[in-house]
N, C-alpha and C positions, 0 to 999 in steps of 0.2 A: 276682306272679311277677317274681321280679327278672331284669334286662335280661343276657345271657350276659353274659361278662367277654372284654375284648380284652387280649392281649401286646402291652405298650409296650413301648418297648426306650430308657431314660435314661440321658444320661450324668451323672452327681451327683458333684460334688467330694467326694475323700474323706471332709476332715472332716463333712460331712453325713451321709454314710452311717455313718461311726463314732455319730456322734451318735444317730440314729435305729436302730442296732445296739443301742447301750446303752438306750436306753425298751425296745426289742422284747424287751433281755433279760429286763428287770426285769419286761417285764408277761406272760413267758412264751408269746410271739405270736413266727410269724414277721414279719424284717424287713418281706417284700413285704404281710403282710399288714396291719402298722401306717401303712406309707406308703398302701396302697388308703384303708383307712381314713380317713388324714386326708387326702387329695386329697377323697374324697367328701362327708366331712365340713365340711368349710372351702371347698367350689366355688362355694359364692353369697359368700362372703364378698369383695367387691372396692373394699370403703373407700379412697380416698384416704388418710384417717389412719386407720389401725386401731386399735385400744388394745387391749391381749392383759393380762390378768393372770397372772402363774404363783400358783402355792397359795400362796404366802406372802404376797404384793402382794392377794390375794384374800381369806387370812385376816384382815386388818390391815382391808381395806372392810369386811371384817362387822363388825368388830370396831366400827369406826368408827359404823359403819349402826346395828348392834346388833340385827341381822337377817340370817341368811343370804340367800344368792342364788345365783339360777343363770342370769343370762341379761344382759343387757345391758337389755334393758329392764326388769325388776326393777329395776335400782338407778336407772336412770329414771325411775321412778315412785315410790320410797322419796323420793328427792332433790327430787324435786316436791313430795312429802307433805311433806317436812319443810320447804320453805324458802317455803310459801305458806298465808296464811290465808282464810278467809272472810268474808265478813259480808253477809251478808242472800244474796243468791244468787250474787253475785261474786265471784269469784277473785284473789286477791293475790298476785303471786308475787314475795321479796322475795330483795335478789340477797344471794349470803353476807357479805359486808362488810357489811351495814346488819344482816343479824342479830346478827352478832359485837359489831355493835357496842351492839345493843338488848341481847343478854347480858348484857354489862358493866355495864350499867346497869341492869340487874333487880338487886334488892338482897332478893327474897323467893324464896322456892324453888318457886314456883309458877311459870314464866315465862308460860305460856300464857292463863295467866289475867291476869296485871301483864298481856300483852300486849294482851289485848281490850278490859281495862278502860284501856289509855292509848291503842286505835284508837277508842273509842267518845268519849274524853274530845277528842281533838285534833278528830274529826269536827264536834262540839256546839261546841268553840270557832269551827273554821272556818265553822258555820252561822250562829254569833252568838246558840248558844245557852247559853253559859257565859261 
């Protein structure tokens, strides 16, 4: 059972409320009820540096990803997958500059494989097995 609701009473610079007028309209809600909403909605949120995507900045990360998302830690975890390998039970996490630059230098259309097969290859050299 949700908790009764209390009358705030804010003062919000106009253009704010204009602003939050024009969402209310388009999503056919009243004002007070889109502003409850997102008070409620964004209350744990208190980052130091936030990072907000709008749908377009958000379309362009999927695009990017090549995977939709809904969360912050989704692309979290996408971006881990992609920028770290394995080998044997260890984790490699490679920063994006050294990948971009291992890219460039793949000349086969496999990259994942050139890549394993040039960790296994420097590994055996560094052992003094090659």
């Amino acid at each position: 059972m949700p908790s009764p609701a209390i009358l705030v009473r804010l003062d919000v610079p106009e253009h704010l409320l204009d602003t939050y007028t024009a969402q209310a309209d388009s999503m056919k809600v009243p004002v007070e009820a889109l502003m409850a909403d997102r008070l409620q909605r964004y209350s744990s949120f208190d980052a130091q540096k936030p990072i907000y995507f709008d749908d377009v900045e958000r379309q362009e990360l999927e695009r990017l990803l090549g995977k939709n998302v809904t969360s912050a830690t989704e692309v979290l975890r996408i971006l881990e997958r992609n920028s770290s390998l394995s080998v044997g039970t260890a984790r490699v996490t490679l920063k994006p500059n050294l990948l971009a630059r291992l890219k460039s230098r793949c000349f086969v259309a496999d990259f994942e494989t050139w890549l394993s097969n040039l960790v296994v290859q420097e590994l055996e050299r560094f052992a003094g097995l090659r």
